[in-house]
C-alpha positions in Angstrom: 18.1 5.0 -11.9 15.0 6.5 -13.3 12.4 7.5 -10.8 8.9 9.0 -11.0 6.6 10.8 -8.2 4.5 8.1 -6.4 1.1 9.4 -5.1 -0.5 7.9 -1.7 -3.5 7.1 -3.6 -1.3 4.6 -5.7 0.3 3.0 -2.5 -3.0 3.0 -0.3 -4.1 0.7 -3.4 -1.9 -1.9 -2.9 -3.0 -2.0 0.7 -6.8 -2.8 -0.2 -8.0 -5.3 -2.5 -11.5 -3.5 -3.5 -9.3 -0.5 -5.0 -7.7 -0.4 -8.6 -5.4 -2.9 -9.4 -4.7 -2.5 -12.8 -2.4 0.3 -13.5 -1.5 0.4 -9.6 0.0 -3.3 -9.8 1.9 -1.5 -12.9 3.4 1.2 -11.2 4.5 -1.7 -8.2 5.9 -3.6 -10.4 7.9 -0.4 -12.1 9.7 -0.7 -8.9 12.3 -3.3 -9.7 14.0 -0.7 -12.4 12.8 2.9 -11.0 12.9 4.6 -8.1 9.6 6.5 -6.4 10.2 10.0 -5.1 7.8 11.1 -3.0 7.3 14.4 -0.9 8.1 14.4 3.0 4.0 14.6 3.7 3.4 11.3 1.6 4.2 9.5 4.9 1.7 11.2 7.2 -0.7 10.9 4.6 -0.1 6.8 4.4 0.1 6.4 8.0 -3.5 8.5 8.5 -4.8 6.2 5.9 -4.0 3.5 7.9 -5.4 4.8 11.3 -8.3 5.4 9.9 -9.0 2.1 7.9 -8.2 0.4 11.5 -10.4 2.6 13.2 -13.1 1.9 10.5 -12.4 -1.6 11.0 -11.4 -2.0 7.2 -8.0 -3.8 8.5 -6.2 -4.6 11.5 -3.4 -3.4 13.2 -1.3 -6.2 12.1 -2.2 -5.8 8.5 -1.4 -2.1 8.7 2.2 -2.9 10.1 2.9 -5.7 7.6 2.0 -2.7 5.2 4.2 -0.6 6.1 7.5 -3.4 6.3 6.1 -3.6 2.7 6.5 -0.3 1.9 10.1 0.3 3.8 11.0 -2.6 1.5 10.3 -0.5 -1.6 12.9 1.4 -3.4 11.3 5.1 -2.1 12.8 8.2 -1.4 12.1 11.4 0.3 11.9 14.5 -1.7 13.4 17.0 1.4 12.9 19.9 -0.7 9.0 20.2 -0.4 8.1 21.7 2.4 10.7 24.5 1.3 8.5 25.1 -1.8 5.0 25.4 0.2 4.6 28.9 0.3 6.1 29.7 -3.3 5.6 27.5 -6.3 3.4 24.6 -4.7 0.8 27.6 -3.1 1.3 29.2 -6.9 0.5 25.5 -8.5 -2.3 25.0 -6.0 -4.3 28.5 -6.9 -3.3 27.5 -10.5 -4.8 24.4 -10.7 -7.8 24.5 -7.8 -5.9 21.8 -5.8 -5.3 21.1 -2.3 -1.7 22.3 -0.9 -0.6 18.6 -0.4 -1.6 17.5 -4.0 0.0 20.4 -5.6 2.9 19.3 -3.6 3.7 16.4 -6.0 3.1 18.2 -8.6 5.6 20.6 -8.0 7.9 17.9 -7.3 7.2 16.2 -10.5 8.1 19.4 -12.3 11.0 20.2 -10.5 12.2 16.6 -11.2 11.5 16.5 -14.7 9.4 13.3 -13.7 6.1 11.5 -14.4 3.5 11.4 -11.7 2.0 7.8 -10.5 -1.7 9.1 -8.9 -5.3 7.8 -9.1 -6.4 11.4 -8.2 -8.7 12.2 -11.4 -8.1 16.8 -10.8 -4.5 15.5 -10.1 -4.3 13.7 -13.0 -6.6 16.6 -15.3 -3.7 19.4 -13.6 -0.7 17.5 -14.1 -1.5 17.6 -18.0 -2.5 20.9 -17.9 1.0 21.1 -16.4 2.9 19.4 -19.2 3.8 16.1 -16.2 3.1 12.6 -17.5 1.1 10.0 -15.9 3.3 7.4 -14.7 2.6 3.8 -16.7 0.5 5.6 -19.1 3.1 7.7 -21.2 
């Protein structure tokens, strides 16, 4: 199966119905014939999204839960290799690029897979073809 690098910013999308639609209902729909990879940290960074959208009142708890049976439903695996590359090529890629540690992250994994990167993070997106990665649904 083919599989490309799924950023949170793309899944938090399908969550709320005031955020991009477009290319993120793409990528969801990419799902029935690839598979998403994404890096260990992706699911603390989903679940603090969520937290915080209840504690802001922006859903419920309910909503949230339904989300996330949503997104256990989804053909998404765990990169385990990550956190093994923090202090070497993801640190490297992050002072490289002026990123944060956890967005190099999937950038590193997109280059170590050879894969395309699904993100709605616009210095993600600007690094990632500095980097030689495609954006998912736009290659």
């Amino acid at each position: 199966m083919k599989h490309f690098v799924l950023g949170t910013s793309v899944a938090i999308s399908w969550f709320f119905d005031d955020e991009e639609k477009e290319y993120t209902a793409a990528v969801l729909e990419s799902l029935t014939e690839w598979e998403a990879v994404v890096p260990s940290l992706w699911y603390l960074e989903v679940a603090n999204v969520l937290l915080v959208s209840e504690r802001r009142r922006r859903c419920t708890e309910a909503e949230a839960v339904r989300f996330i049976e949503l997104l256990g439903s989804l053909p998404i695996v765990t990169d385990d290799i990550t956190a093994l590359r923090a202090l070497h090529g993801t640190y490297q890629l992050a002072r490289e690029y002026g990123l944060t540690a956890y967005d190099a992250a999937y950038l590193e994994l997109a280059m170590r897979l050879g894969a395309p990167l699904a993100t709605l993070d616009k210095q993600l997106v600007a690094a990632s073809k500095k980097a030689g990665v495609k954006i998912f649904c736009q290659e």
